[in-house]
C-alpha positions as CSV (number, residue, x, y, z in Angstrom):
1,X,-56.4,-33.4,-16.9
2,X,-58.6,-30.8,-18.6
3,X,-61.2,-29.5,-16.9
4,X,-64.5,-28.5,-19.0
5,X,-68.0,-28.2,-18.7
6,X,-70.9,-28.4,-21.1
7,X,-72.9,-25.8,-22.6
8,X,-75.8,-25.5,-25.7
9,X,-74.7,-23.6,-28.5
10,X,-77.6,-21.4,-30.2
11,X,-78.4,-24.2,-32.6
12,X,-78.9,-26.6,-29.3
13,X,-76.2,-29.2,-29.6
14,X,-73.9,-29.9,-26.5
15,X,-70.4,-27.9,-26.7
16,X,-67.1,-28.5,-24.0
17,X,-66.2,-25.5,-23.3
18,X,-62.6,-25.2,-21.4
19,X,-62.0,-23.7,-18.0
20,X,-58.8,-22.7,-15.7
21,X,-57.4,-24.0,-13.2
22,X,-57.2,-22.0,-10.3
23,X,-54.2,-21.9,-7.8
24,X,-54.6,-20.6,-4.5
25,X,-52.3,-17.4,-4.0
26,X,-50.5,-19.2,-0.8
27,X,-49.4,-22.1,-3.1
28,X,-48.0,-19.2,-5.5
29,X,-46.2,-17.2,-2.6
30,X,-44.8,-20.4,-1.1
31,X,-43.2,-21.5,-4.7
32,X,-41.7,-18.2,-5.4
33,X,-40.5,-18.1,-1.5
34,X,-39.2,-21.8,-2.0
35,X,-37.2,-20.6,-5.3
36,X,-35.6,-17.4,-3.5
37,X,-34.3,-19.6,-0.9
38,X,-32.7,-21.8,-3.1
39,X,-30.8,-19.1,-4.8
40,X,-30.0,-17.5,-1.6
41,X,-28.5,-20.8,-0.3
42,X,-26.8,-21.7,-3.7
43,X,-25.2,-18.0,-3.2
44,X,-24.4,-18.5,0.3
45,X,-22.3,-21.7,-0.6
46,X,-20.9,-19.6,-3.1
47,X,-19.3,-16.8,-1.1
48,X,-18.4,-19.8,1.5
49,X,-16.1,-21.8,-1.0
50,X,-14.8,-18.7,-1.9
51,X,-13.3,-17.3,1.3
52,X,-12.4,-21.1,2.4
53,X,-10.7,-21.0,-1.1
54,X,-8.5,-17.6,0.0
55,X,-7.8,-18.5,3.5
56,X,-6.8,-21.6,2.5
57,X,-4.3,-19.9,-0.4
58,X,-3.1,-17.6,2.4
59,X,-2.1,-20.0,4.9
60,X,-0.4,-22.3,2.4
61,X,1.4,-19.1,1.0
62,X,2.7,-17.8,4.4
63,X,3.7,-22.3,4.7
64,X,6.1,-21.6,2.0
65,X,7.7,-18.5,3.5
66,X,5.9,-16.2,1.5
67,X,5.0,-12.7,3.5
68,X,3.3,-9.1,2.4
69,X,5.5,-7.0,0.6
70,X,7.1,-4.2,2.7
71,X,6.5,-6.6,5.9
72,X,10.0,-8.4,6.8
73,X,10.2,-10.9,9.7
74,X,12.9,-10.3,12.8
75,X,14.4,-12.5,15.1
76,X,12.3,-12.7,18.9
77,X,15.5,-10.4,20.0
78,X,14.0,-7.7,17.9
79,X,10.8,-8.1,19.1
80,X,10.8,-4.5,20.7
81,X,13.0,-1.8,19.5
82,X,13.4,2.2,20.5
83,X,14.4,4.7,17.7
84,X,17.0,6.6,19.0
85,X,18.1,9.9,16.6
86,X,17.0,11.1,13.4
87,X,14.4,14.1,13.3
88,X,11.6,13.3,15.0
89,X,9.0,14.7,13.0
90,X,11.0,12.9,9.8
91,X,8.9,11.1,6.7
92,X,11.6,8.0,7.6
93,X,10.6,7.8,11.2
94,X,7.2,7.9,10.5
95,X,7.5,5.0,8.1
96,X,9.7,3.3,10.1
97,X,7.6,2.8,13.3
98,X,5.0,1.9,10.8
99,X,7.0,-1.1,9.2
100,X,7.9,-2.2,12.3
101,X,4.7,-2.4,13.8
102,X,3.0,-3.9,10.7
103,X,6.4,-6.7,11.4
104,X,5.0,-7.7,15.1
105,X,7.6,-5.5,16.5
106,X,6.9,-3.1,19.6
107,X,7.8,0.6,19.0
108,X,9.1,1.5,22.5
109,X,8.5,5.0,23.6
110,X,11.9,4.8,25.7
111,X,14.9,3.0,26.2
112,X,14.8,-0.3,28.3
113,X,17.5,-2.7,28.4
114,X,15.3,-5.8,27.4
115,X,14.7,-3.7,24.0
116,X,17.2,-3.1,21.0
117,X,18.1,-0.2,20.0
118,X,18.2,1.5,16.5
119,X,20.3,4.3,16.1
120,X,19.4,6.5,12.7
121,X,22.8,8.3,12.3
122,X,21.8,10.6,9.2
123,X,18.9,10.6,7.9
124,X,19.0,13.4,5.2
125,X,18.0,14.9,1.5
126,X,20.2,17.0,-0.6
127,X,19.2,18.5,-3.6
128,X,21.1,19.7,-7.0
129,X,20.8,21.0,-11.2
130,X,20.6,17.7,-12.8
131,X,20.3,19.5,-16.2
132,X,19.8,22.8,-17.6
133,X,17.6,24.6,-20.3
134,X,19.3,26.9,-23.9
135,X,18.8,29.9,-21.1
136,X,20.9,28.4,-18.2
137,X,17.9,28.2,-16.5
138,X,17.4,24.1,-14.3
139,X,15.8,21.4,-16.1
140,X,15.7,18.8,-14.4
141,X,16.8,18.1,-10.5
142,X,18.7,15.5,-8.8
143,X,17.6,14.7,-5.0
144,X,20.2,12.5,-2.8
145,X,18.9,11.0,0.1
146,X,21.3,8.9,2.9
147,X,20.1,6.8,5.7
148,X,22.7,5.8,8.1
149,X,21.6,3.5,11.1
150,X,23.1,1.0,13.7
151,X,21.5,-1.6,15.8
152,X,22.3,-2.2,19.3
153,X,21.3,-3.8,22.6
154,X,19.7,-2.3,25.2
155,X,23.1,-2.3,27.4
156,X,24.8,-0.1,24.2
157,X,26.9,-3.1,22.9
158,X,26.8,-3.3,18.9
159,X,24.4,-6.0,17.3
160,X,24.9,-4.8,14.1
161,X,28.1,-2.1,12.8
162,X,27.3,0.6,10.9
163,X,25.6,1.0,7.5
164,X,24.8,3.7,5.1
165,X,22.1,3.3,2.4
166,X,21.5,6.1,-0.7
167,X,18.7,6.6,-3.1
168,X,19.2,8.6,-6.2
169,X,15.8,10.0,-8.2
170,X,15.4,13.3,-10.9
171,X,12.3,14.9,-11.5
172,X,11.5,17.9,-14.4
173,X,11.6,21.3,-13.0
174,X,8.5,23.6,-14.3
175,X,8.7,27.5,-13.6
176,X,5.1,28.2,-15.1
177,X,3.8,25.1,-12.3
178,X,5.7,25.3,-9.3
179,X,2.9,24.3,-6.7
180,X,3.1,20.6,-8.9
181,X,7.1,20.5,-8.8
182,X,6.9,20.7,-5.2
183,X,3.7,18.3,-4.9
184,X,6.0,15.7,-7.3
185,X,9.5,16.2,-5.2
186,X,7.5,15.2,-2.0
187,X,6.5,12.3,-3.6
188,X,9.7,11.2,-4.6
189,X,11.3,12.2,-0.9
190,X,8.6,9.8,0.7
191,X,9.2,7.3,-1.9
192,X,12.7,7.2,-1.4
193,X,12.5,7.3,2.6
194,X,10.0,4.5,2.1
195,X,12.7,2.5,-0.2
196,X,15.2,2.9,2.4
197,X,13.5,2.1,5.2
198,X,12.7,-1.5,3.5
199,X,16.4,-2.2,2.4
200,X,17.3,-1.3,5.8
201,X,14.8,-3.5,7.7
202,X,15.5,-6.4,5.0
203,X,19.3,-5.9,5.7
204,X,18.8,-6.2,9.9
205,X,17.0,-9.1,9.1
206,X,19.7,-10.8,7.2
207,X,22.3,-9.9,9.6
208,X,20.9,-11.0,12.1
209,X,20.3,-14.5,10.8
210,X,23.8,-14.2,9.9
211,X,25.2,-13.6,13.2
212,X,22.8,-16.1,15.3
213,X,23.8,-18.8,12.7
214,X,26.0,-21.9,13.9
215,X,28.6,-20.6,11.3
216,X,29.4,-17.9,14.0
217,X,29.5,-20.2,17.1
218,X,25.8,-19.4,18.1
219,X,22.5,-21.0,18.2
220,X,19.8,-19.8,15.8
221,X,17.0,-18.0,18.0
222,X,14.4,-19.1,15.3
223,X,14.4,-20.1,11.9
224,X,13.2,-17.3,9.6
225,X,12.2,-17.1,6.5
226,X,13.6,-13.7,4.4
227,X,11.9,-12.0,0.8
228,X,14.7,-10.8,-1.3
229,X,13.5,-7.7,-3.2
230,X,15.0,-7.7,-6.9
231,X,14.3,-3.6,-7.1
232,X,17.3,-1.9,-7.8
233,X,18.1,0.2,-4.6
234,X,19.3,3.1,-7.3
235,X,17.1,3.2,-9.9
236,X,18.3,5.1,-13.1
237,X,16.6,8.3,-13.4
């Protein structure tokens, strides 16, 4: 409803003239607080579907056997292992007690007889021309790197025998940049210890299973799940 009141115009007859509604400035503060709520709630509700939405994704996932990449799952006898040989100081051992700690696995400082034992029999790089320049001069380089290991018991008896793993990689060799060669072929030497250090875990895993299954005249400690990595272990350069 429109609220007017009368006035005389200049010739005397009776005109309506309009006026505006006032609003108090409470009523004004409580609408707009009223309306920021609302968002604030809508958003809240929001964010909550959303993180219901991913833990529920994650736990169905990790149902279905799926795990993080570069995380592999060992049986309860592995559930505390000592690294014995290698360097000590080594980019492998390093990514080694970090793989196994990010697997549940305790790193043990020394040997105990309740732990396993993983023996790193070589753990080395070599290096070599992979191609030459018109001037004789290197091209490119090749770098070799082995992993040996075996896995025992804390009494010494053999879990698993023996293996040997090898990564192959070449990089360009730059005289005028040197201070980038050597920044590129520590990349590759962590990238290939890293690589190792998965097909080695994956590969305890898997025996493991193999050896605890009724196939072999044992019981299964646990069912496991395993994540089979389709990289090739020796890329071509």
């Amino acid at each position: 409803m429109c609220n007017c009141r009368f006035g005389f115009s200049r010739t005397g007859t009776a005109e309506a003239e309009p006026t505006i509604k006032r609003y108090p400035v409470r009523n004004i503060y409580l609408v707009v607080e009223k309306s920021v709520n609302n968002m604030f709630k809508r958003l809240s509700c929001s964010i909550f579907h959303t993180l219901l939405l991913v833990v529920s994704s994650v736990v169905f996932l990790q149902s279905c056997g799926f795990h993080l990449r570069g995380v592999v799952e060992l049986p309860p006898e592995l559930e505390s292992i000592y690294i014995e040989g290698g360097l000590p100081n080594s980019q492998m051992r390093e990514i080694l007690r970090q793989k196994l700690i990010a697997s549940n696995v305790e790193v043990l400082e020394q040997r105990q007889e309740s732990g396993a034992v993983l023996r790193i029999l070589k753990d080395e790089t070599t290096r070599r021309i992979a191609s030459i320049n018109a001037a004789g001069q290197p091209n490119e380089y090749e770098l070799k790197y082995l992993l040996s290991y075996q896995l025992d018991d804390g009494k010494g008896q053999a879990l698993l025998a023996a293996k040997s793993l090898s990564q192959l990689r070449t990089y360009r060799y730059d005289p005028n940049n040197i201070l980038s060669v050597e920044e590129e072929e520590f990349r590759i030497k962590k990238e290939m210890a890293r690589s190792a250090v998965n097909q080695m875990l994956r590969q305890i895993s898997a025996g493991m299973r193999h050896r605890n299954s009724p196939a072999n005249g044992k019981e299964p400690a646990q069912s496991m799940t395993h994540q089979h990595d389709s990289t090739p272990v020796n890329p071509a350069p």
